[in-house]
LUMDO-859744 format. One line per 4 residues: number of its first residue (from 0); their letters; for each residue x, y, z of N, C-alpha, C. Coordinates in pm, 1 decimal. Each point is the difference from the previous one (the first is absolute). Layout:
LUMDO-859744
NUM = a = X,Y,Z,X,Y,Z,X,Y,Z  ...
//
This chain:
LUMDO-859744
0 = xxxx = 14946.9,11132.3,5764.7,23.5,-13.5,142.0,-103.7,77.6,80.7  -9.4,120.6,-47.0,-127.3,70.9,69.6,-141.2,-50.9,-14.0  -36.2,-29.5,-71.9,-141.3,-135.3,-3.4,10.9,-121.7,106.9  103.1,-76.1,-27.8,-1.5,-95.4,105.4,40.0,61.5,146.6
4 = xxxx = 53.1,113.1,28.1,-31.3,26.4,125.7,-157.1,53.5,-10.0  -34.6,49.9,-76.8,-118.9,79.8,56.5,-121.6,-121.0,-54.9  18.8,-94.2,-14.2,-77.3,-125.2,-37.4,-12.3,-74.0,200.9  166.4,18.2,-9.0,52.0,-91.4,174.7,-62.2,89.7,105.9
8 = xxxx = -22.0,181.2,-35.9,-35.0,26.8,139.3,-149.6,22.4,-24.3  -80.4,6.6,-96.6,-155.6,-52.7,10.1,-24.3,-134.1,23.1  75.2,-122.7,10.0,-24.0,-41.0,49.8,-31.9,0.0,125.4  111.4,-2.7,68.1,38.7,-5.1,167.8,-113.3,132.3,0.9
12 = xxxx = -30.3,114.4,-0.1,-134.7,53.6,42.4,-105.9,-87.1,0.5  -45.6,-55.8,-137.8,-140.4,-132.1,17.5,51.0,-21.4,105.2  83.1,-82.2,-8.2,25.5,-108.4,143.0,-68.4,25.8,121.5  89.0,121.7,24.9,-7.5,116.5,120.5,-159.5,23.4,36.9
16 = xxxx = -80.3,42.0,-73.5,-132.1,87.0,-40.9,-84.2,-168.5,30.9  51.3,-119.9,-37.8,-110.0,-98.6,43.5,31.6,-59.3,131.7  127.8,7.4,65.4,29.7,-35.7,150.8,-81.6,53.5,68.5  -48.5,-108.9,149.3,-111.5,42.4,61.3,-118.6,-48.7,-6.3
20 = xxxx = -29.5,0.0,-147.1,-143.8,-73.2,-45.0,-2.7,-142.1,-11.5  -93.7,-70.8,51.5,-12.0,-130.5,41.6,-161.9,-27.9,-42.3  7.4,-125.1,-90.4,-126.4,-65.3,23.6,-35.9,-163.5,59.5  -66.2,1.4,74.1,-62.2,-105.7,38.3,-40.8,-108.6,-54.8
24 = xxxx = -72.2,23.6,-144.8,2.7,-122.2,-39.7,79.1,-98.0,-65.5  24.4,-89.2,91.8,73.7,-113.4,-130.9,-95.8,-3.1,-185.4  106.4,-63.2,-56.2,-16.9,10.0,-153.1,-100.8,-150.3,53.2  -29.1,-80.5,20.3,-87.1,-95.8,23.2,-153.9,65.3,30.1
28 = xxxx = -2.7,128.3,62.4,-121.7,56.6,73.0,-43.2,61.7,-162.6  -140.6,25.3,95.7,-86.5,40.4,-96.9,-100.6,136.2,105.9  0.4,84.3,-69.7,-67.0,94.6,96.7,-166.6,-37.6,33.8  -5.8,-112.8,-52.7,-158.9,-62.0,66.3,41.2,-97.6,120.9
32 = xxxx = 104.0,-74.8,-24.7,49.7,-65.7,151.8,33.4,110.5,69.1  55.9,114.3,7.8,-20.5,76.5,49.3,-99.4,46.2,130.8  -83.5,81.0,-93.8,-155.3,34.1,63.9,-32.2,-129.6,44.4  -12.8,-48.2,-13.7,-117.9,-160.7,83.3,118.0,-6.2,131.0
36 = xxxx = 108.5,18.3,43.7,79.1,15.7,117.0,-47.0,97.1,104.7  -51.5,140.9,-41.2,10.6,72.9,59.9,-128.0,30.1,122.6  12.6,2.0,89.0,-95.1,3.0,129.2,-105.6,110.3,-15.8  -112.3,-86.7,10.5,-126.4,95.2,-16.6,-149.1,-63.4,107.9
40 = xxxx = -43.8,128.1,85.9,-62.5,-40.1,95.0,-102.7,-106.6,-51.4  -100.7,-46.8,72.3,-75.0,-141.2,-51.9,-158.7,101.1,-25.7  -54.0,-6.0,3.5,-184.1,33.8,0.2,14.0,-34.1,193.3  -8.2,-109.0,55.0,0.7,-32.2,124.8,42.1,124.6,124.9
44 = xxxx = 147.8,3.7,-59.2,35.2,109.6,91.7,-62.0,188.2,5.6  -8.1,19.7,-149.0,-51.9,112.0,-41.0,-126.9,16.0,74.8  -90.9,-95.2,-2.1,-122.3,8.3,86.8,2.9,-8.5,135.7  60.3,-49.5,59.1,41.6,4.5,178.3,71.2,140.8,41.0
48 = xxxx = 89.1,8.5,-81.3,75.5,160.5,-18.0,-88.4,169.6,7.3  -108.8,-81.5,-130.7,-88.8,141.7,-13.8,-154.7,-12.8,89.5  18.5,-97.6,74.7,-108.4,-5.2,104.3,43.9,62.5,132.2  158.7,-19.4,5.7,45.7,61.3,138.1,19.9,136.2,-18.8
52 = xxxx = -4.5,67.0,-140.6,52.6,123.4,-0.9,-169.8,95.9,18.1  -76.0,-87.3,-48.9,-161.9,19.8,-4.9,-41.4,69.1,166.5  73.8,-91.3,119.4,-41.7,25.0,99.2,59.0,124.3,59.4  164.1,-40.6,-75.3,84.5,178.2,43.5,-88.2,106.2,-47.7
56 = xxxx = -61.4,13.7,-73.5,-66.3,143.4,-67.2,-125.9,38.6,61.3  -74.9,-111.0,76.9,-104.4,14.3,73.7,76.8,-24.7,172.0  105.0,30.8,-9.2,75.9,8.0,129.4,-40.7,-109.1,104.6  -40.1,-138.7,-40.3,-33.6,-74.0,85.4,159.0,-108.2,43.4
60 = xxxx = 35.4,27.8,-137.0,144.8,-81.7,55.1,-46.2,-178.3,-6.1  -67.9,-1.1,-16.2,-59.7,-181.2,7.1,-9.3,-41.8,160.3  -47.6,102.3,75.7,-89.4,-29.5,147.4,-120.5,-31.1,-57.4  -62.2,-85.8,67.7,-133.7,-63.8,38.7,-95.5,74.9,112.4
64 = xxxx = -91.7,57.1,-60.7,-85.1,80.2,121.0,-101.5,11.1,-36.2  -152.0,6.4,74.1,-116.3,26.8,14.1,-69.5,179.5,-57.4  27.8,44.0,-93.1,-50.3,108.7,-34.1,-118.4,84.8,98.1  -104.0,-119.0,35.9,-103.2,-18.6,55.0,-13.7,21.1,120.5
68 = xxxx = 129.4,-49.9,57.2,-8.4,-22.9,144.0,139.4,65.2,71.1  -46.4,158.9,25.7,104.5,47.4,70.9,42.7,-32.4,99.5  162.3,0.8,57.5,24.7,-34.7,86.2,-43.9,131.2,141.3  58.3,69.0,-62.9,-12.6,137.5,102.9,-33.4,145.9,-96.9
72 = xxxx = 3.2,101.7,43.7,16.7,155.8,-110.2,-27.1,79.8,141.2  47.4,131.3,-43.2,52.9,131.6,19.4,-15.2,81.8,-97.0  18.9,145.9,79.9,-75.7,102.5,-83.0,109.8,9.3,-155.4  113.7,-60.1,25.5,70.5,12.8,-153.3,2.6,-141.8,-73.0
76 = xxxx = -15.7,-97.3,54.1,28.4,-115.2,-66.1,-84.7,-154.1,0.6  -11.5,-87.7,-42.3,-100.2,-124.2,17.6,130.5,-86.7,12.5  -33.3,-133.6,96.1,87.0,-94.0,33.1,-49.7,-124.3,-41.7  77.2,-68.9,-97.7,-20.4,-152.2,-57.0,39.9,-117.7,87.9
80 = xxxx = 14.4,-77.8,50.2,56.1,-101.5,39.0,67.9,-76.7,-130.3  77.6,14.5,-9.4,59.1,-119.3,-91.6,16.5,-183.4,47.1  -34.8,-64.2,-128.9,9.4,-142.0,57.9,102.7,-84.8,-23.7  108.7,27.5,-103.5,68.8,-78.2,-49.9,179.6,52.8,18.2
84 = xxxx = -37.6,112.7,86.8,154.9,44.3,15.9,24.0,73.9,163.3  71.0,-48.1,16.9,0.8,83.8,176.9,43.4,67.1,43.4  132.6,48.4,-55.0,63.5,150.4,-40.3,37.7,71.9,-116.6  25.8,136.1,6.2,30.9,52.8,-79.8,149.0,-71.6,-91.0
88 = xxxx = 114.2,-53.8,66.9,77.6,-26.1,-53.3,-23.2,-127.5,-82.3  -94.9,-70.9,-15.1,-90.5,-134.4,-43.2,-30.2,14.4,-112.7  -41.5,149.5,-26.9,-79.4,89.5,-145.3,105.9,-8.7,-67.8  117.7,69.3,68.0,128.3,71.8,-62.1,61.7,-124.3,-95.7
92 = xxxx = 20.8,-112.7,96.8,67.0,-136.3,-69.2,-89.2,-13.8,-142.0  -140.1,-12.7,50.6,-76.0,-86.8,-81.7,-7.3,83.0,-161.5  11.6,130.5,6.3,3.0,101.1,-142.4,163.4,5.6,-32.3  71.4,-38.1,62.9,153.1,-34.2,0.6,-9.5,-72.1,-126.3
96 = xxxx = -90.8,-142.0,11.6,49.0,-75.7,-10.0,-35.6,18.1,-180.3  -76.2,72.8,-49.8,-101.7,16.7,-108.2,69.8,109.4,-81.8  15.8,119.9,73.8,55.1,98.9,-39.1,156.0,64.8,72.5  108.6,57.0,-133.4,90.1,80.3,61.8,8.6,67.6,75.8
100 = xxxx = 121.1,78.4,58.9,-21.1,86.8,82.5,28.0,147.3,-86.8  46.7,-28.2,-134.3,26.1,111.1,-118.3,-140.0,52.9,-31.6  -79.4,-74.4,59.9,-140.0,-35.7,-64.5,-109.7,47.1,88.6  -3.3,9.2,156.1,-48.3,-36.4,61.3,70.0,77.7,112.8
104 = xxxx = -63.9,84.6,93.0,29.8,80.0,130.8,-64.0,-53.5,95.6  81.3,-126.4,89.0,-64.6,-80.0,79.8,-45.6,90.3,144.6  0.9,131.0,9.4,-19.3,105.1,126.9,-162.5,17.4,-87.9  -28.8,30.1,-115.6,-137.0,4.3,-10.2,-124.0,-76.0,94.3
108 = xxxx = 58.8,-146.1,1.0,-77.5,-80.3,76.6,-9.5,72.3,179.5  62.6,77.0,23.8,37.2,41.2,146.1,-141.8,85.2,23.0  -38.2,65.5,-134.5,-119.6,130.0,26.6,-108.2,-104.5,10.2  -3.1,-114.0,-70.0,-127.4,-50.7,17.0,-49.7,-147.9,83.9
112 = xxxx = 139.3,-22.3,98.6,-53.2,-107.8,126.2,30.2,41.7,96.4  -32.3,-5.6,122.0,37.0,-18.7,94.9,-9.0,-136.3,89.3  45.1,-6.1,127.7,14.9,-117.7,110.0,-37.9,44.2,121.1  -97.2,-101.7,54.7,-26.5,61.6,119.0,-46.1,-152.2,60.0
116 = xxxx = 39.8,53.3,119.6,-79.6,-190.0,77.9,36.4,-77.3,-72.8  148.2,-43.9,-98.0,13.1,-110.7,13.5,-70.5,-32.5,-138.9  -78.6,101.0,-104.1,-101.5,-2.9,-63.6,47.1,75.9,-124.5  -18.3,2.7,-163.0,53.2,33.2,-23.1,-137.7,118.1,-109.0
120 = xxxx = 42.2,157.4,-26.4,-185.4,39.7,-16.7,48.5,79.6,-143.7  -32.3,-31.0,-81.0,-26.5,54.7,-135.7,-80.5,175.7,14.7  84.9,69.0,28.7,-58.4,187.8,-26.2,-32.8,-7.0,-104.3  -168.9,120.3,-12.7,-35.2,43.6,-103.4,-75.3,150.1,88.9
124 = xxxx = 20.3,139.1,-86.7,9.4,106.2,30.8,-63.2,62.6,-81.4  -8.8,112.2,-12.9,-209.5,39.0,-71.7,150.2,80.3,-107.7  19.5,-128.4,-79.7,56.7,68.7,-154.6,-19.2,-131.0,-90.9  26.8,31.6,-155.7,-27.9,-119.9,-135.6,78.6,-108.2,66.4
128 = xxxx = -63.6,-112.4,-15.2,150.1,-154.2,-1.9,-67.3,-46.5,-169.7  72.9,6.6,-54.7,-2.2,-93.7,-120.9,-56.8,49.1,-95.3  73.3,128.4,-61.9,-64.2,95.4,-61.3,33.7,-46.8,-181.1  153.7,-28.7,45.2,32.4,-44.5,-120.6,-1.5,-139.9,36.2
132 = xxxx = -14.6,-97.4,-81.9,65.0,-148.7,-19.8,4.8,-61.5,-107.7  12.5,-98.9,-18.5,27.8,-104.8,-134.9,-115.7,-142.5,50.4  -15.2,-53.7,-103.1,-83.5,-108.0,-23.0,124.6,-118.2,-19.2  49.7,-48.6,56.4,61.9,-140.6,66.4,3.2,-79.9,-115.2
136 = xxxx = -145.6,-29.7,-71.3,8.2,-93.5,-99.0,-45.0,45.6,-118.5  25.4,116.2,-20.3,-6.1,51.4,-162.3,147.8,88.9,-41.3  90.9,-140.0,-58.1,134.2,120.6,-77.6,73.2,-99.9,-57.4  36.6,39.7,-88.7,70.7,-85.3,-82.6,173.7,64.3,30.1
140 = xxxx = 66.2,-87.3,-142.8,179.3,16.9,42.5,15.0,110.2,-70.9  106.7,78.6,30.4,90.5,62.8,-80.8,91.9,-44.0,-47.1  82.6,-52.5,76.0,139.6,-78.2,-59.7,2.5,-129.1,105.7  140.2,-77.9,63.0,-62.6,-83.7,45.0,16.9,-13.6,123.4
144 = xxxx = 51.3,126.0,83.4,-13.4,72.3,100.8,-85.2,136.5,61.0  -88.7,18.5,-46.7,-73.0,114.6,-33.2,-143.4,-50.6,-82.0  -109.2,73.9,104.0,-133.9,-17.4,-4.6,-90.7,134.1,-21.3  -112.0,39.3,-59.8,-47.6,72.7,-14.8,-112.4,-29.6,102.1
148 = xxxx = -128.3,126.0,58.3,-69.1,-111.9,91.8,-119.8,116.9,30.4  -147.0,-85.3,-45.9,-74.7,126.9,28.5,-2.4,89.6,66.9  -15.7,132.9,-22.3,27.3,123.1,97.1,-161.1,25.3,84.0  -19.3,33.6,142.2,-118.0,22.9,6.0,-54.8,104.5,96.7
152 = xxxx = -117.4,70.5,-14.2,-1.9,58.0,92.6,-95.7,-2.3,99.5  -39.1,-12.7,139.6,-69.8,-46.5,35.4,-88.5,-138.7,-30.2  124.3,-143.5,11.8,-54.2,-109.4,-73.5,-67.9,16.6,-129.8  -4.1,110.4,-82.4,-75.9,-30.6,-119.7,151.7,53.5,-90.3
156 = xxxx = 6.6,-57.1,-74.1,79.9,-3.6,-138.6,-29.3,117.7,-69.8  146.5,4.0,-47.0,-16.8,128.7,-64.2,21.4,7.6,-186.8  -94.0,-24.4,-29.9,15.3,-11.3,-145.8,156.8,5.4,-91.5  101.5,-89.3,-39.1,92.0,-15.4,-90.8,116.8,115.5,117.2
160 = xxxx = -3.4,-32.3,108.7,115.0,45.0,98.2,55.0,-132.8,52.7  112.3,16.8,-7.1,112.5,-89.1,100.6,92.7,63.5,68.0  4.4,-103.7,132.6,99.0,34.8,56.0,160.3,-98.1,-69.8  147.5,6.3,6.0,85.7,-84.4,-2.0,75.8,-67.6,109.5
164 = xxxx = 16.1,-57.8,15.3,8.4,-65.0,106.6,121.6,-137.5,-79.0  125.9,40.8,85.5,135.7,-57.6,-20.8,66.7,-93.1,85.6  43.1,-123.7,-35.8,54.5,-147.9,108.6,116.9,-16.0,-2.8  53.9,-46.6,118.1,166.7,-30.7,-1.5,-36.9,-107.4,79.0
168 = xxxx = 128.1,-109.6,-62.4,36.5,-104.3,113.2,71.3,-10.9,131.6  -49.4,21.5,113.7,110.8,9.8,103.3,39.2,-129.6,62.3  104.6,-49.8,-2.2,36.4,-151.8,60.9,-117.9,-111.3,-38.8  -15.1,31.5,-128.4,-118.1,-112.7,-131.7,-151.7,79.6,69.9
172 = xxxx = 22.5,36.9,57.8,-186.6,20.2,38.0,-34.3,196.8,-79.5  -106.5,7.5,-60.7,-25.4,77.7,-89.1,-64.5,60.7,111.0  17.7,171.8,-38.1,-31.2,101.6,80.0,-20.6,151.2,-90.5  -105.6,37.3,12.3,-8.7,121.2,-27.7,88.6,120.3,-4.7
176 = xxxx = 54.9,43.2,-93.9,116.4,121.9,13.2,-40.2,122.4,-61.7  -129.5,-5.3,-26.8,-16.8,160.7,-64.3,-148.0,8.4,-12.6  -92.2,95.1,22.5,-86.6,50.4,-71.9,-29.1,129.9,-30.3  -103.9,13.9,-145.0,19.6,121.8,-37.5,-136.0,65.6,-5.3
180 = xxxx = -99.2,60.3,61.6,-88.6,33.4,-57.0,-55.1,56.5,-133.8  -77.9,5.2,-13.7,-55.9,39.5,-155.2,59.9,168.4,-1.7  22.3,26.6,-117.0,13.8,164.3,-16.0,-100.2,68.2,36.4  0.1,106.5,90.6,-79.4,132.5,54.7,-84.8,-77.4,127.0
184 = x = 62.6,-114.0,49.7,-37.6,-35.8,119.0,94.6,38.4,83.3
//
């Protein structure tokens, strides 16, 4: 009698000890139908993604302006005209739309435009813009959300450095949610 209880209450523990745990696959699945389900950014997006993040690091934000051809300057600052955006809140949408806000401190853009006349002027101020950046079209995958992506400094590459650089889907459209610079940057 003492065996079959103590047979009956190891059971009911198993029992107990596997409640809770759930798997997903049907006995029909195969963990290769699996993986071939699971959402992974395209090459397409990865490159539109790491071109917009290209411009965040050289703080241009993806304004259009004349390097060449100042608009105005003062004893602290040089004035761009921008061509393709007409306010500051225009910038804000448009890196919205590319990158998180987990990701991304849309008040950064505040230090480097201003509005005036109706006009919208890209600031630049006697300090580095684009000290660090990445090369847009050199990085392969990590997994199938996650990109590795040349690290650089002053447009030149930095020998076997990457930056990581991480995607989420927000309402189907892929967006930047993380980057990491290289160690001892």
């Amino acid at each position: 009698m003492k065996k079959l209880i103590s047979l009956i209450l190891c059971f009911v523990l198993f029992l107990c000890s596997c409640a809770g745990t759930q798997t997903d696959i049907r006995p029909e699945e195969s963990n290769d139908e699996k993986v071939e389900t699971e959402v992974k950014i395209t090459d397409e997006d990865v490159d539109s993604l790491l071109t917009v993040y290209s411009q965040v690091l050289v703080e241009t934000f993806g304004a259009e302006t004349d390097f060449l051809k100042p608009y105005r300057s003062d004893d602290m600052n040089v004035y761009y005209l921008v061509s393709n955006f007409k306010t500051v809140a225009e910038v804000k949408d448009y890196i919205a739309n590319y990158i998180t806000a987990d990701c991304f401190n849309a008040a950064e853009i505040d230090e480097d435009f201003t509005e005036e006349d109706g006009e919208l002027l890209l600031v630049r101020g006697a300090r580095g813009y684009g000290y660090y950046g990445i090369d847009p079209t050199s990085w392969e995958y990590i997994d199938n959300i996650s990109v590795k992506v040349q690290f650089c400094i002053l447009d030149t590459p930095v020998e076997e450095t990457y930056c990581v650089v991480e995607f989420i889907q927000d309402n189907g459209t892929w967006k930047i949610n993380g980057f990491t610079l290289p160690e001892g940057y």
